[in-house]
DOMAR-919219 format. One record per residue (C-alpha): residue in one letter; x, y, z. Coordinates in steps of 0.25 Angstrom, whole numbers, padded with zeros to 4 digits, always signed. Example, Ala and Ser with C-alpha at 12.3 -4.5 7.8 and 13.67 -1.06 7.14 Angstrom:
<recs>
a+0049-0018+0031/s+0055-0004+0029/
</recs>
This chain:
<recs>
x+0510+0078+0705/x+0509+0091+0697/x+0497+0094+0688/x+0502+0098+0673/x+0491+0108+0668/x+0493+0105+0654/x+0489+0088+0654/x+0478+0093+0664/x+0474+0103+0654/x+0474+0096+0644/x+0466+0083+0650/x+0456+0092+0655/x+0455+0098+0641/x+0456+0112+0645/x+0468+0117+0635/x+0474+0109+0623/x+0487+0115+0614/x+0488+0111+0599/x+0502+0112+0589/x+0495+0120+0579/x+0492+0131+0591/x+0506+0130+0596/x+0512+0129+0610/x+0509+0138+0622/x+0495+0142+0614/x+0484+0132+0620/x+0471+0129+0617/x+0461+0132+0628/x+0450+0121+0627/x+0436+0125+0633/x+0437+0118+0647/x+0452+0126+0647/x+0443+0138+0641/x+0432+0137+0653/x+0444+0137+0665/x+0450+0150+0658/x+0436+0159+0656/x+0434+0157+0668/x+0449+0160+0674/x+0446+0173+0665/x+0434+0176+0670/x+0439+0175+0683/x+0450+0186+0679/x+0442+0194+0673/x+0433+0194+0685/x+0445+0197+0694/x+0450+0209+0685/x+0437+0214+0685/x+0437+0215+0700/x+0451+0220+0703/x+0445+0235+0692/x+0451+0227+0680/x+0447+0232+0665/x+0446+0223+0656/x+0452+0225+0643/x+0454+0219+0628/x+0468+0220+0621/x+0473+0214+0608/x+0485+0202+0610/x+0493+0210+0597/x+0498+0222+0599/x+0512+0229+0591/x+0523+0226+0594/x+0526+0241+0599/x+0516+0238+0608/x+0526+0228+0617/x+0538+0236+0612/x+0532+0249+0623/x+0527+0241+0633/x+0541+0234+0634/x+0536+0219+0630/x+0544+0217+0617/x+0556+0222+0624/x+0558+0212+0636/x+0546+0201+0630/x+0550+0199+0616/x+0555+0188+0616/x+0542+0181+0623/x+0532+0188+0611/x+0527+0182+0599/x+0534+0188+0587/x+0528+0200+0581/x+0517+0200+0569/x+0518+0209+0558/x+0504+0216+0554/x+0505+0226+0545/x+0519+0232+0546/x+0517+0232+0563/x+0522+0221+0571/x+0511+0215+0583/x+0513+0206+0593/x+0504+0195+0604/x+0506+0203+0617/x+0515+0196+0625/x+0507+0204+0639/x+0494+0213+0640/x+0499+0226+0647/x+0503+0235+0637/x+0490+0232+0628/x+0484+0234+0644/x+0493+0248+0644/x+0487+0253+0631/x+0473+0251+0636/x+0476+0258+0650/x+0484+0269+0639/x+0469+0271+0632/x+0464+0281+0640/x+0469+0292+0649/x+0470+0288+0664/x+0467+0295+0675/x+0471+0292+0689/x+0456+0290+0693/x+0458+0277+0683/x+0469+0270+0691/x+0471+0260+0692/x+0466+0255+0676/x+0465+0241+0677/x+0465+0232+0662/x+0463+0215+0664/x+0462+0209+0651/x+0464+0193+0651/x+0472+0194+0637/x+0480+0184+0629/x+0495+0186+0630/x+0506+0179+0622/x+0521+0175+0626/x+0530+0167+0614/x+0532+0156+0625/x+0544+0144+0620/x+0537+0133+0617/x+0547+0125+0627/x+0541+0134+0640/x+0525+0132+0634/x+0517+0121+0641/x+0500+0121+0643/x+0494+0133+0649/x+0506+0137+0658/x+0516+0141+0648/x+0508+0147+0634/x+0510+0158+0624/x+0496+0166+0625/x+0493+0169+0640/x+0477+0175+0642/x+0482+0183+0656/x+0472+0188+0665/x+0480+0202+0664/x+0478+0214+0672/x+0484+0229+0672/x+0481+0239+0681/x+0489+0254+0677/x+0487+0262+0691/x+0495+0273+0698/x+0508+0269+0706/x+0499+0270+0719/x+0489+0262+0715/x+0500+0250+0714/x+0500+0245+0726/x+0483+0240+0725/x+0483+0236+0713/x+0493+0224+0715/x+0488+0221+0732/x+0476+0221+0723/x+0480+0212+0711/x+0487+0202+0722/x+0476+0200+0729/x+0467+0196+0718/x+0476+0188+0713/x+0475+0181+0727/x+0462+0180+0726/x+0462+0174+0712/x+0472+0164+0717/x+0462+0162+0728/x+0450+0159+0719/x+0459+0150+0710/x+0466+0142+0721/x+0479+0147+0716/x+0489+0146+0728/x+0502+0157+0727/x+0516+0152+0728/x+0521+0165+0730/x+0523+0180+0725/x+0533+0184+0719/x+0537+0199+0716/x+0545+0200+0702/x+0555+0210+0702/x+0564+0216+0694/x+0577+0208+0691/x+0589+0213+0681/x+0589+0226+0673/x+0586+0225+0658/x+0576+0215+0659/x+0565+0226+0665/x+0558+0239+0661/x+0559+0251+0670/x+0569+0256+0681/x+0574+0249+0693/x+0568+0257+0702/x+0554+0257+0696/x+0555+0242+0697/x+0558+0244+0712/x+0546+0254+0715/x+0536+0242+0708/x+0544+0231+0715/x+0539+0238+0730/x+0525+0239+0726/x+0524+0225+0722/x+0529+0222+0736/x+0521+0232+0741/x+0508+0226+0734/x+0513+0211+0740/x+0514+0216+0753/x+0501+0222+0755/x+0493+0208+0749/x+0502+0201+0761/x+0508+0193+0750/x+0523+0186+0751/x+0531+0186+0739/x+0546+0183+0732/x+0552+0193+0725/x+0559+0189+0712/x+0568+0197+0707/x+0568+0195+0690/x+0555+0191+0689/x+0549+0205+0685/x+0540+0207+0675/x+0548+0216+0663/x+0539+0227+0667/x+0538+0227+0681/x+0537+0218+0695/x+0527+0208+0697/x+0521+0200+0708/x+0519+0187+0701/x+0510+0175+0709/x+0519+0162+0709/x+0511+0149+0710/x+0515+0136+0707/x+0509+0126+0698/x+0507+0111+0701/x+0521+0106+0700/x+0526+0118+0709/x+0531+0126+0699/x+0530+0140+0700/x+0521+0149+0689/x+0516+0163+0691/x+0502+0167+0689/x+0499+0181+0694/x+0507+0194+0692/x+0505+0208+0696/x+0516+0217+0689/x+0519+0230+0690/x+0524+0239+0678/x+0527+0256+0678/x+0535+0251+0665/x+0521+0249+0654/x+0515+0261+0659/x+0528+0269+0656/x+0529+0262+0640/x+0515+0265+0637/x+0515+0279+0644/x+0504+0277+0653/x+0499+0287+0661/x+0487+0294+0669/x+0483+0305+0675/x+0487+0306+0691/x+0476+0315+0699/x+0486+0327+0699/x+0485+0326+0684/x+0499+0323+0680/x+0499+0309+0669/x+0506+0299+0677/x+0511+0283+0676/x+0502+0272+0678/x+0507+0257+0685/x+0504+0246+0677/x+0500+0232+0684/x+0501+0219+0678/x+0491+0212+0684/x+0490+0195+0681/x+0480+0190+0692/x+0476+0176+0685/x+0486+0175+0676/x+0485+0170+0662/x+0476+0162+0660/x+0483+0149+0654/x+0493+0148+0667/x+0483+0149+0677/x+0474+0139+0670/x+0486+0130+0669/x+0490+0133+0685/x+0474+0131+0689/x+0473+0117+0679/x+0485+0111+0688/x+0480+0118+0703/x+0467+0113+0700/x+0471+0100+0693/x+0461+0103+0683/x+0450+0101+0695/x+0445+0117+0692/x+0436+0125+0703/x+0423+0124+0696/x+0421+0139+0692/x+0435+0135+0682/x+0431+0119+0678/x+0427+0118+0664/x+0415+0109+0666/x+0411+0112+0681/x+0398+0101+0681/x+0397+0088+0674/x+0383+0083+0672/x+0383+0067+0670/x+0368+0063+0667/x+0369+0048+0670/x+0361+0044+0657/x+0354+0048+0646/x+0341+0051+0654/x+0350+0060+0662/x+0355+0070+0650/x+0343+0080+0649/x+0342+0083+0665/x+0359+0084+0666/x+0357+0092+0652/x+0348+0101+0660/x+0357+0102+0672/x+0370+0106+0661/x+0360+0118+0656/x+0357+0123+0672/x+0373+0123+0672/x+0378+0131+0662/x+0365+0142+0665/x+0372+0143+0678/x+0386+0145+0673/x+0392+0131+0675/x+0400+0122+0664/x+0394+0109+0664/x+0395+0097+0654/x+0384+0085+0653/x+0393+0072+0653/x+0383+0063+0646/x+0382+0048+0648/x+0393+0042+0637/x+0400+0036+0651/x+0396+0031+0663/x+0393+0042+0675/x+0406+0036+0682/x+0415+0039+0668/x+0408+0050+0667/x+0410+0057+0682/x+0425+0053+0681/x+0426+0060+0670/x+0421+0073+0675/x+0432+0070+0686/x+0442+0069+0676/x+0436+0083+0670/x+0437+0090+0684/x+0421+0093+0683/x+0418+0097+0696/x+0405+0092+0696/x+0399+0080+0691/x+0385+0079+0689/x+0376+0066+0687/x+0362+0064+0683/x+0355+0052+0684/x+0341+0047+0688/x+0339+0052+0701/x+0347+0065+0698/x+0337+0070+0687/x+0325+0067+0696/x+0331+0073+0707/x+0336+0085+0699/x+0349+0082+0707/x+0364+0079+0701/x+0375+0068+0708/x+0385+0076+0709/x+0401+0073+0707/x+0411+0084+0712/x+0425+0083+0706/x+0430+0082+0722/x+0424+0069+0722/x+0411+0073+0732/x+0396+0069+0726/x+0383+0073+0728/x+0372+0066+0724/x+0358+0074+0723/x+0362+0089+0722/x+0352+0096+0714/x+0355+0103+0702/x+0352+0117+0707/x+0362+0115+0716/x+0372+0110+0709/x+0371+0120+0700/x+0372+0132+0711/x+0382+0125+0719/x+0392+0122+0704/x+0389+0138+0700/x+0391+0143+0716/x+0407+0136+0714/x+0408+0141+0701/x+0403+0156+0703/x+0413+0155+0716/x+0424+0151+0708/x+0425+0139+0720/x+0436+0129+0722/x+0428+0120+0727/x+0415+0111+0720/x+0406+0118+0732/x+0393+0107+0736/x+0400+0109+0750/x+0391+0104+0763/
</recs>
């Protein structure tokens, strides 16, 4: 039986969408809101490892902007229509990059520089039919964890090995399982910027790059970015349908609109590559792909409310108060269930939440300065001190664990 993000998401309280918004435009609600910061911190964590600056660029830009890099010419159709401010026409960015290719643009380069590397997690906005829009999969403002790395030709080659394997390992992390690679190429002319044989060149690299990290792919013929080739990751939602999250692209075709150049160590101004590189995606698809992998059960370093405290009665609240304020100092999101329900209702409630932990104080626990502890995989533990349930929730956490830990 398949699991439809949007009812999960919706019963779990974690988006919602209103008329008055419009279709395709959701509302994060703050448990949604938690699972994305921290998706975002993970990104930002990743970019900054693989040499990523991060960057700020407006979601307006002129219209003359998307004319150069070659967006209003093949895209138009999937943009907003254009605003009129002051005599000059603006429009929402339908992508990042050429904002990305004016920053890199700002300052002379040298060859010392390369690779320049610009992450900026940034809205993005696609004039989707409202037949093909549907929850988190489908919208019409994408927030994409979007990379792009200007290097010399030579340089290529490890910084896409380099993209694919963190890729894996953020695939790893999330327990993401790959259906396959696919290597989108080039299909029928008109529909593409540049020549054939420049297409070819950047076509062998890929393969190249997908050679070296062991990787087995498809090649689809048609499936090309307007711009360039891509690798794209294929996985496969919950009913086996096949979606793509990741994408490295290459393009020579941007840096050659926007004139981009650099000085190469013989002195002469040369040509920079530019590489599009997507590792977790925007960031409504993957919340939508983790909500049905995870069947809203997530890890504990992404659940909204990671510890329920459940004093058993009123002479309970003050010391389970006390144990919510030692949780939140260490980093954790915890909630104090009070006692408007029996501690059965209560606990089952927490399951239905996907709380990974439960927490219950009664009698014996606040003389013992212990908690009976629940774990959403159905395991208890009666008499665990505070101190280490606190360590053990904010070990998991910091870890970025799959599992609920209290092992042995």
């Amino acid at each position: 039986m398949s699991i439809d993000h949007r009812e999960l998401g919706r019963s779990l309280d974690l988006f919602a969408t209103h008329p008055d918004v419009g279709s395709g435009l959701p509302l994060w609600l703050p448990d949604g809101a938690v699972i994305r910061a921290e998706l975002e911190r993970f990104a930002a964590e990743q970019a900054a490892r693989a040499g990523s600056q991060h960057v700020y660029t407006p979601v307006l830009a002129k219209r003359a902007l998307f004319e150069r890099s070659g967006h209003w010419g093949k895209f138009a159709d999937d943009m907003f229509p254009p605003m009129r401010v002051g005599g000059e026409e603006f429009v929402l960015r339908p992508a990042n990059c050429p904002h990305h290719a004016l920053v890199y643009a700002s300052q002379q380069r040298s060859y010392r520089d390369l690779p320049v590397r610009l992450s900026e997690l940034a809205p993005m906005f696609r004039s989707e039919l409202s037949g093909v829009l549907g929850g988190l999969s489908r919208v019409r403002q994408i927030n994409l964890d979007d990379t792009h790395v200007f290097c010399a030709p030579e340089q290529i080659a490890d910084e896409v090995e380099s993209a694919l394997r963190q890729i894996r390992h953020v695939y790893d992390v999330l327990g993401i399982e790959v259906a396959y690679l696919r290597l989108s190429r080039r299909g029928e002319a008109g529909k593409y910027l540049g020549d054939a044989a420049l297409w070819e060149r950047c076509e062998e690299m890929l393969r190249d790059a997908l050679a070296a990290v062991g990787a087995e792919y498809v090649e689809a013929p048609g499936e090309a970015a307007f711009y360039g080739p891509k690798i794209d990751i294929e996985v496969r939602d919950s009913a086996g349908r096949e979606e793509s999250l990741s994408t490295v692209q290459l393009d020579f075709n941007q840096p050659e609109r926007f004139d981009l150049r650099y000085v190469a160590a013989d002195g002469s101004s040369r040509q920079p590559v530019m590489i599009h590189r997507g590792v977790m995606s925007a960031m409504e698809r993957l919340v939508a792909h983790l909500i049905e992998l995870y069947d809203g059960a997530f890890p504990v370093w992404l659940a909204p409310v990671q510890l329920a405290i459940l004093p058993v009665g009123e002479a309970h609240a003050a010391v389970a108060g006390k144990i919510y304020d030692d949780a939140v100092a260490a980093g954790l999101r915890a909630d104090v269930v009070g006692a408007e329900a029996t501690v059965a209702q209560r606990i089952r409630r927490a399951h239905e939440r996907r709380v990974p932990y439960v927490a219950v104080v009664g009698d014996r626990e606040v003389d013992a300065g212990q908690v009976a502890l629940r774990l959403r995989d159905g395991r208890r533990r009666n008499n665990v001190d505070i101190g280490v349930l606190l360590g053990e929730l904010s070990r998991v956490s910091r870890e970025r664990s799959r599992d609920l830990g209290f092992s042995g």
